[in-house]
Structure formats: C-alpha cells, structure tokens
C-alpha positions as CSV (number, residue, x, y, z in Angstrom):
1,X,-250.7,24.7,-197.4
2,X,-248.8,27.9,-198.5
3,X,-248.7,29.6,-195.0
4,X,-247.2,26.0,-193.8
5,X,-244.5,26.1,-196.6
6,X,-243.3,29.9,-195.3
7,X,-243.4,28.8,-191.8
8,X,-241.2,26.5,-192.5
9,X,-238.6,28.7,-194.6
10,X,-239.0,31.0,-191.8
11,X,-237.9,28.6,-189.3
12,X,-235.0,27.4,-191.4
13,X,-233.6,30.7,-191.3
14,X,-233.9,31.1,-187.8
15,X,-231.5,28.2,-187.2
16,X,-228.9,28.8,-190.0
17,X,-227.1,31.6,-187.5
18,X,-227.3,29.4,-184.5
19,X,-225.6,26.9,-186.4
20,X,-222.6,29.3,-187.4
21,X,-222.0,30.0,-183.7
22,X,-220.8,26.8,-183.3
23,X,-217.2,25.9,-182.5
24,X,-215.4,23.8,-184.7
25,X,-212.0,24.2,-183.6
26,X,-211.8,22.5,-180.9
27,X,-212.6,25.1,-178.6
28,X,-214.5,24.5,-175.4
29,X,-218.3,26.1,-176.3
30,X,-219.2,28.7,-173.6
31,X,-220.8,28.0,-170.2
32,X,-223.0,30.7,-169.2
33,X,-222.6,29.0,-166.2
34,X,-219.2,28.7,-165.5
35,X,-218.3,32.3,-163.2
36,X,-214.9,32.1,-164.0
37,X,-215.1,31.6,-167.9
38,X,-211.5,31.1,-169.3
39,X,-210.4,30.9,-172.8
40,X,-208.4,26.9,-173.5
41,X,-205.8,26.8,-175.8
42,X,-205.9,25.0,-178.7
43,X,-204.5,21.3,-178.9
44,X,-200.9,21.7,-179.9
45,X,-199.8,19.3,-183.6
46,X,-196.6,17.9,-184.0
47,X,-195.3,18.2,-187.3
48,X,-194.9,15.3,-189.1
49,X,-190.9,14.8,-189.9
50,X,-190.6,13.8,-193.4
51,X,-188.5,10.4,-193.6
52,X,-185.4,9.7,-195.7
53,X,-185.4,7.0,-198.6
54,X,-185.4,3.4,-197.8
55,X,-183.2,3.1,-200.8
56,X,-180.0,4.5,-198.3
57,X,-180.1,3.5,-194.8
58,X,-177.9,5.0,-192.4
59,X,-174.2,3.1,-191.5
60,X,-173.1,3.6,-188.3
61,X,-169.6,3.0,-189.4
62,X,-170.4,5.9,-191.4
63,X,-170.6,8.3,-188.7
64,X,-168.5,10.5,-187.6
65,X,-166.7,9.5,-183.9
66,X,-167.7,11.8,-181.2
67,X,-164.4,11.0,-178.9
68,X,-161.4,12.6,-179.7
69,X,-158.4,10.5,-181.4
70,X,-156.2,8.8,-179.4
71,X,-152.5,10.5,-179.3
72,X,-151.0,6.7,-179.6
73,X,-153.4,5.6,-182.7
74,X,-150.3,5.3,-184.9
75,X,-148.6,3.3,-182.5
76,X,-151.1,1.2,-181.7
77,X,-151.6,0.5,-185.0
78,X,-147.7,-0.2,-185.7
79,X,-148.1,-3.2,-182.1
80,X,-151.3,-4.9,-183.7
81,X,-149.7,-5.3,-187.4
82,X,-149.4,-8.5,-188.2
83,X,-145.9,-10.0,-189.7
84,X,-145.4,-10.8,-193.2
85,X,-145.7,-14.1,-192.4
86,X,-149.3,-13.3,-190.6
87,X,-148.7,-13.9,-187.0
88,X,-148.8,-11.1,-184.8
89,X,-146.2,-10.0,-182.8
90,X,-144.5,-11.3,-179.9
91,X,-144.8,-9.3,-176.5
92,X,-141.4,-10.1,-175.4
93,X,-138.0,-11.6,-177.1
94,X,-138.2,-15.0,-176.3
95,X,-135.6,-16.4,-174.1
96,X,-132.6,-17.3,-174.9
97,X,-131.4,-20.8,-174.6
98,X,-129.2,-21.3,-171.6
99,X,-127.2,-24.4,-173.7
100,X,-126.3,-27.6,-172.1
101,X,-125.1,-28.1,-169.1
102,X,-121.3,-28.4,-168.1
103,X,-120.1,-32.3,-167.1
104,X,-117.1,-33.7,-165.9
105,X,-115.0,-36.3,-167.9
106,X,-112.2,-37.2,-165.2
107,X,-112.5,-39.9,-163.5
108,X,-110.1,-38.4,-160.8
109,X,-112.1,-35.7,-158.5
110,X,-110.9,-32.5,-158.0
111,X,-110.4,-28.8,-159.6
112,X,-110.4,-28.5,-163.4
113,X,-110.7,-25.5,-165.6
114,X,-113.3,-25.4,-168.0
115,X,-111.0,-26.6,-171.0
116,X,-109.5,-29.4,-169.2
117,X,-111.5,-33.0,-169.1
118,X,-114.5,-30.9,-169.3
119,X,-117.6,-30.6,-172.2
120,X,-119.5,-27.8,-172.4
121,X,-117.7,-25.9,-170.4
122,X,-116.5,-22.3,-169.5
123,X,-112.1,-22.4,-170.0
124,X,-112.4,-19.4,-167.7
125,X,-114.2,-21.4,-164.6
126,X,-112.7,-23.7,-162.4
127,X,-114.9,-26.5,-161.6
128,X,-115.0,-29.2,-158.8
129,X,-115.5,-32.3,-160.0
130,X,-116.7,-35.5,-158.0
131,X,-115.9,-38.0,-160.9
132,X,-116.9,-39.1,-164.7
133,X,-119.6,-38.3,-166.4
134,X,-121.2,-36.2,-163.5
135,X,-122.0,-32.3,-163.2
136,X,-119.5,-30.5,-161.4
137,X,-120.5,-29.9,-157.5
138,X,-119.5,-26.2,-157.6
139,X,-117.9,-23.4,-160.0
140,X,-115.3,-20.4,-159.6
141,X,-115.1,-17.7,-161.9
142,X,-111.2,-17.0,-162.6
143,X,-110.8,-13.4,-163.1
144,X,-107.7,-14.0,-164.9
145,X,-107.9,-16.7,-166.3
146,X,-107.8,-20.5,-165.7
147,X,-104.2,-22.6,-165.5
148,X,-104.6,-25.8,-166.8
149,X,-101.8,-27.8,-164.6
150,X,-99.9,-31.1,-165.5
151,X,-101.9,-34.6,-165.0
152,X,-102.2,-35.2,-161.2
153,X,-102.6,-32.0,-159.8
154,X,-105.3,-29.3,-159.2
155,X,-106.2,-26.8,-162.0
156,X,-106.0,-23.0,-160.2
157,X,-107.2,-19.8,-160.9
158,X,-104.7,-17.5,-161.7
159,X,-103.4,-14.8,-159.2
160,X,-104.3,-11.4,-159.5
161,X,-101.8,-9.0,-161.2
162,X,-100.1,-7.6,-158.1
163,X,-99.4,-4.0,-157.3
164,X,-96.4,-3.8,-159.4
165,X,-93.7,-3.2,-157.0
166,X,-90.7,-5.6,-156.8
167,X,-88.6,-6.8,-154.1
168,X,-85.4,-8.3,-154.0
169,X,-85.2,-12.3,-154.2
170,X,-83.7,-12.9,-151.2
171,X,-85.0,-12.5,-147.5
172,X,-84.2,-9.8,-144.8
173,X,-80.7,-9.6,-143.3
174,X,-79.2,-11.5,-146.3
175,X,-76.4,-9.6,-147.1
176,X,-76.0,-10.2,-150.8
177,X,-73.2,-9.1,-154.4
178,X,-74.2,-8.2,-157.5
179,X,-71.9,-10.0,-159.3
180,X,-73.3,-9.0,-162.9
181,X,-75.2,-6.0,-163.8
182,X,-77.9,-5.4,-166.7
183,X,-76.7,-4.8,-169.8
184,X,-73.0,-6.0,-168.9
185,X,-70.0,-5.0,-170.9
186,X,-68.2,-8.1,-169.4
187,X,-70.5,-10.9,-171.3
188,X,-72.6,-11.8,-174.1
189,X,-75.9,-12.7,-171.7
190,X,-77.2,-9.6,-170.2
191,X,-77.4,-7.5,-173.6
192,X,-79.8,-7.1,-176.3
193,X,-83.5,-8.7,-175.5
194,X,-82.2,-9.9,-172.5
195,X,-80.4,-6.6,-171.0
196,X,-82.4,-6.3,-167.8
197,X,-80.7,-9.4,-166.1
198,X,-79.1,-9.6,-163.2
199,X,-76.8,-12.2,-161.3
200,X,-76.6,-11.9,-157.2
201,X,-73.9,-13.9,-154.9
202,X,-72.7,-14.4,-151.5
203,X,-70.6,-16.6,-151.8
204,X,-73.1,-19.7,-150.7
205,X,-76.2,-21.2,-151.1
206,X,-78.9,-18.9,-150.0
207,X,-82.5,-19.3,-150.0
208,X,-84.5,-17.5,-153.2
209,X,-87.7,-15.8,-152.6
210,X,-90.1,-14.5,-155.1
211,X,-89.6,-10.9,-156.5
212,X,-93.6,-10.2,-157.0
213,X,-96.8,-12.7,-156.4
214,X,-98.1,-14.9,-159.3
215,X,-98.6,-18.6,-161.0
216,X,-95.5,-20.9,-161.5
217,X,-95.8,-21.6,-165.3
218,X,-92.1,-23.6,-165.9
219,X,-90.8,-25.2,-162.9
220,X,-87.2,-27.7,-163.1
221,X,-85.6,-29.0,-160.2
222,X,-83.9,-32.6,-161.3
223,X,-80.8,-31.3,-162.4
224,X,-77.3,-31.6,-160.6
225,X,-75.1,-30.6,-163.0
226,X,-73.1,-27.5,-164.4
227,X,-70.1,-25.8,-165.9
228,X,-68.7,-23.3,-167.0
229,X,-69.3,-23.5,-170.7
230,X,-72.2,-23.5,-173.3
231,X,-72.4,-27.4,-173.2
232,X,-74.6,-27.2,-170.1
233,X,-76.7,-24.5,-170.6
234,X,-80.2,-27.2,-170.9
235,X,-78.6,-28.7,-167.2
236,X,-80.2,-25.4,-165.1
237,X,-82.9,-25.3,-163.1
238,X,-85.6,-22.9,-162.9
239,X,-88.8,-21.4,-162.0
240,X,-90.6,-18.8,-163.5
241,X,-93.8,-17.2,-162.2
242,X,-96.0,-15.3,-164.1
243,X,-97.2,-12.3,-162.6
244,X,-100.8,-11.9,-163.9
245,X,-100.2,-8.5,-166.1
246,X,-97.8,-9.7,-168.9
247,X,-94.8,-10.0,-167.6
248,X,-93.2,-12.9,-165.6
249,X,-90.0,-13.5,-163.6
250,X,-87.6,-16.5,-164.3
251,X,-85.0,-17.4,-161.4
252,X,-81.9,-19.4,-162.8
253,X,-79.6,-21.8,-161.6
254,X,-81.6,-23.4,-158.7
255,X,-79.9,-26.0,-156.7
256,X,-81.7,-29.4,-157.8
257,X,-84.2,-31.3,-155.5
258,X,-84.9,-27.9,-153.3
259,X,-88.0,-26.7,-154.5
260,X,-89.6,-24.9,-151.6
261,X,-92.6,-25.7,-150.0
262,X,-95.9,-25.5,-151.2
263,X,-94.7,-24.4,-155.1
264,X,-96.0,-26.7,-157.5
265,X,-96.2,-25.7,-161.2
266,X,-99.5,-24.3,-161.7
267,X,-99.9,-23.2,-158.2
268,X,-99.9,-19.9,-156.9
269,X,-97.0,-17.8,-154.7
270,X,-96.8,-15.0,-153.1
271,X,-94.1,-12.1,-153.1
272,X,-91.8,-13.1,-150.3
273,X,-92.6,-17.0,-150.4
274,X,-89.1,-19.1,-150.7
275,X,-88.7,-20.8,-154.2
276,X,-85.7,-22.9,-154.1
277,X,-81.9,-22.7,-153.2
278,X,-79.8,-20.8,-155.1
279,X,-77.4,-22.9,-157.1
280,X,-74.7,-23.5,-160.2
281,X,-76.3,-25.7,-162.2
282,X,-76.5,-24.9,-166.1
283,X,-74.1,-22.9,-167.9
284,X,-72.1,-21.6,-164.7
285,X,-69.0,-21.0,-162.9
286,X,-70.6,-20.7,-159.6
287,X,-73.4,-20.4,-157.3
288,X,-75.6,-17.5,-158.2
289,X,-79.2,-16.8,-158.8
290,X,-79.7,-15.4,-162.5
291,X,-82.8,-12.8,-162.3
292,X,-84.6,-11.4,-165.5
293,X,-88.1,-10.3,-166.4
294,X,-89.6,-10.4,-169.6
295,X,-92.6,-10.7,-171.6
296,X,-95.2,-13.8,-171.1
297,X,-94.9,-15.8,-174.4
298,X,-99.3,-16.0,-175.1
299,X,-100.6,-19.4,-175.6
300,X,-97.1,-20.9,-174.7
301,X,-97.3,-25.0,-173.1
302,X,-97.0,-24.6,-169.3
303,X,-95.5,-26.9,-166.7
304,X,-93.9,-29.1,-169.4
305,X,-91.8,-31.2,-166.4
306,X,-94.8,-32.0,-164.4
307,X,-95.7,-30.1,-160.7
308,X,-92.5,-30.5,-159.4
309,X,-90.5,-30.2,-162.2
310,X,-89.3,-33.9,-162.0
311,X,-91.0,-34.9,-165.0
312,X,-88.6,-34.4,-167.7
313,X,-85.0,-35.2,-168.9
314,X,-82.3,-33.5,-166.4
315,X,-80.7,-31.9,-169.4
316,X,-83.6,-30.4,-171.0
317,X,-85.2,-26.8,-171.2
318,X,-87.9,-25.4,-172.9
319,X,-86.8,-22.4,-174.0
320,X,-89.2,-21.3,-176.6
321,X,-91.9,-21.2,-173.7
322,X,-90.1,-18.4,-171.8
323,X,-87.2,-16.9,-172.5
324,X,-86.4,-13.6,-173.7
325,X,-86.5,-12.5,-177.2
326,X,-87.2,-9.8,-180.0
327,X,-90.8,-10.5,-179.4
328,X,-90.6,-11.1,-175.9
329,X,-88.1,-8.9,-174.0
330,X,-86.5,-8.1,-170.9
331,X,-88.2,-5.3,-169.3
332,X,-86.8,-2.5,-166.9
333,X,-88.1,-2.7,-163.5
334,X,-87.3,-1.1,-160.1
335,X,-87.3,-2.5,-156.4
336,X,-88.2,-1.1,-153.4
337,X,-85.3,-1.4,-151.9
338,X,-83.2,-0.6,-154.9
339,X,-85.1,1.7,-157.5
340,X,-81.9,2.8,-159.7
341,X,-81.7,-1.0,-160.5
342,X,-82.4,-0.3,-164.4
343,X,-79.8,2.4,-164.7
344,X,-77.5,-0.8,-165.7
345,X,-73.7,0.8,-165.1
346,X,-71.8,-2.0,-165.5
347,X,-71.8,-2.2,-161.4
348,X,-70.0,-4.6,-158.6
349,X,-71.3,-3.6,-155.9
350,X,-73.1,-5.0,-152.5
351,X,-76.5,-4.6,-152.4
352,X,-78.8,-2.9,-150.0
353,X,-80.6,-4.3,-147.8
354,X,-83.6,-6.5,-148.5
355,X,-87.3,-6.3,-147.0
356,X,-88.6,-9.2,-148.6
C-alpha cells in the first residue's frame, strides 16, 4: 500500500514540468511536424479609450468652424437685419408712382399746352386733344416752353432762341432813312430805358419783316388812326415777337388791317417773314416803323387782342405787358448789315442795304 502511495507521488512529479511547458499566451504550441516552424505574433489589443462624462455632452454649435470666414460676413449681416419695425428689408426701392394720367377738358379738338383746359398735366407739353373728357391722342415736349394762345386758336411750342444775329426789318432792295437815331437829342422817346430805338422811312408804305425768328406775344392791327400828339399814343398798332432768349422786338406804327400772312399771336415767325405794313398810326407825324428791343416782361398776359389782334378796343394798348422800362430795358444790338447801329450819334442818314 506504501509502495502504491510513492508511485503515485512519483508520477505526479513527472507531470508538473510538462505542464509548465504549456503555452498560455496564446501562442501556437510547436509542431514537431511542421518543417518550416515559424514563430506567430501575438494577437494585437486595442486600448480601451476612456469616455467623457455623460453629465456634458458635446454641442456642435460649440465647435470650432473648419472653413475660413467669409470676407462679406459683416455685410451680410448688415442685408439680413431686420427693421425696427421687424420686416426685413426690401431688395429694391419700390417704384415710384407714375400719378394720374393727363385728360383733356376742351370740348374744341386741337393743340393745348399742359396748363390750358387740361388736368394733370405737364404746362411744358403740348398736347392734341380730340375732345372733352378724353386722353390726349399724342404729346410734344416744348423745349422752351408752352404759349398758351387766345380762345380759338392752337396753343404752340415756342421757337428756339435763334442765333442771335439781327437783320434789318425791311426786305432786299428796299432802299430805306433813318429818320431817328437811338438815344436822340431831338426827342423825349429814344432816351433813358428806351434809348436803343430806332425809326426808319421812305417816304411810303413799305412792307415790315421780322428782325430775328420767335413767338408773336402782342399783336394790334384794328387801329386807323394817328397824330401827331400824345392824345393818340393807345391808337398804334403793333407786333412784338419774342425771341426765345429774353429779349423780344416790338415793331410800331403798323398800318391797320395788314397783318401779314400766316402771323397769328401765339404763332411762330421766322427772321425774314413779312409782319405788316408800315404805317402812322399812334402818336405820329408820318409813316414810319418804330423799332426797339427790350427785355421780356416774365409771367406778363399774352395776346390780350385775340390772334389777330382784332379783339380789343382800337384805342387801347397794353403797355405794362411789353414796353421798355427800368426793369425791363432797351438793349443794344447790332445787324448784319449794319453793326455800328448801337453807336447812337444822333444820325440821318440812308441806310445800307438790307439782306433780309
């Protein structure tokens, strides 16, 4: 029984170094039959990575933008601001309101200006109108201006300044006097304001042609009468055309009931175009054509005896509207046919020859 106990110790022992040769790493045990033995590598761990708190997640807001900033950010920001009021901004001004419409109030077709039997309308446009209470059918601009003309007859634009050069008032092979300088010793009339005036005979009637291009503002031709005192100074006829830059000419003393053709007041002439007769009507002792030019008298009535100056008493003038004063002058000008006409030298003299 003894001997069976050693044998069994002895066996025990034999086994406890086998044991220890063992691999318990993980290593591959030896093949003694494998030719090519190799060594494996141990099975690689990954680390366990320690996680954060639950008590702070992560915000994304929180993190830190990877893009650069935008160069515009701040004006961005300025276009998506809202208004005090809280309504964001528009993209574009909004448009205008065009207003209403222009309409017609005359009943008679034809041209008005803008601030004649018009509403809503431009004074400086001259409109066609086919009636009442209708829209015009077309519209002119009027570069300089509008002229409202009497009851009757067609509203204009008015002319163009001309080029400034004057020719004499009567036309070619005319052989014409001057029968009273500017700024006459002889008289009381061609002095002071009204010193550039001039009177021209030949010993008749002869037609009277218009100095410089422009719009007839005062226009009287119903007269017959004259003398040779103060008593019928409001008995002359006249026209006076306004030449578009501030000045206008007035031709005195027309012979009555010869207004030349085409000339209406409010209507349009041309440098050259015949005007009247020349007569003695008015304040005068005989037939002569008075000439002056002088200031335009702003915002003054126009046309006051109608468009062919038959529309008012025979021994009535508006002076007021047009003639010379301390506010509206005489002015110096020079023809082309005569450019020492300002010198004013107490001259009689015959005149040069005109190309008018």
């Amino acid at each position: 029984m003894r001997a069976h106990r050693l044998l069994a110790l002895l066996l025990l022992g034999a086994l406890v170094p086998l044991a220890a040769c063992g691999t318990d790493d993980g290593a591959a045990p030896f093949d003694p039959a494998d030719p090519n033995p190799s060594a494996t590598a141990p099975p690689t761990t990954t680390p366990t990575v320690p996680t954060l708190p639950d008590a702070a997640p992560a915000d994304a807001s929180s993190a830190p933008d990877a893009s650069p900033p935008s160069p515009d950010a701040s004006r961005d920001a300025a276009i998506d601001a809202t208004q005090p009021d809280g309504s964001k901004p528009d993209a574009a001004p909004p448009t205008p309101d065009a207003g209403p419409s222009p309409l017609c109030l005359a009943a008679t077709p034809g041209a008005y200006c803008g601030n004649d039997m018009m509403r809503d309308a431009d004074p400086k446009v001259l409109y066609q109108c086919p009636g009442a209470n209708r829209a015009p059918t077309s519209s002119t601009p009027c570069a300089n201006g509008c002229v409202v003309a009497p009851a009757g007859t067609a509203d204009t634009c008015a002319a163009p300044a001309t080029t400034g050069t004057y020719r004499l008032p009567w036309r070619a092979g005319t052989s014409m006097r001057l029968t009273q300088d500017c700024n006459d010793s002889c008289c009381a009339d061609h002095v002071g304001d009204a010193r550039y005036a001039w009177d021209f005979a030949n010993g008749g009637g002869f037609p009277i042609v218009a100095v410089r291009g422009g719009t007839v503002t005062h226009l009287k031709m119903n007269s017959t009468r004259g003398c040779g005192t103060s008593s019928c100074v409001n008995d002359t006829n006249l026209v006076v055309v306004d030449h578009g830059d501030g000045t206008h000419a007035t031709y005195l003393h027309l012979q009555g009931g010869t207004l030349g053709p085409g000339v209406t007041c409010g209507g349009t002439v041309t440098r050259g175009q015949v005007l009247g007769t020349a007569g003695t009507t008015g304040w005068s002792t005989g037939i002569h054509l008075h000439l002056q030019v002088s200031r335009v008298h702003a915002g003054a009535p126009r046309c006051e005896c109608g468009p062919t100056g038959q529309g008012c008493a025979a021994n009535t003038v508006p002076w007021a509207n047009f003639w010379s004063s301390a506010a509206y002058p005489t002015v110096a000008v020079s023809f082309d046919e005569w450019a020492a006409a300002s010198t004013c030298g107490n001259r009689r003299m015959a005149m040069p020859p005109s190309q008018n």
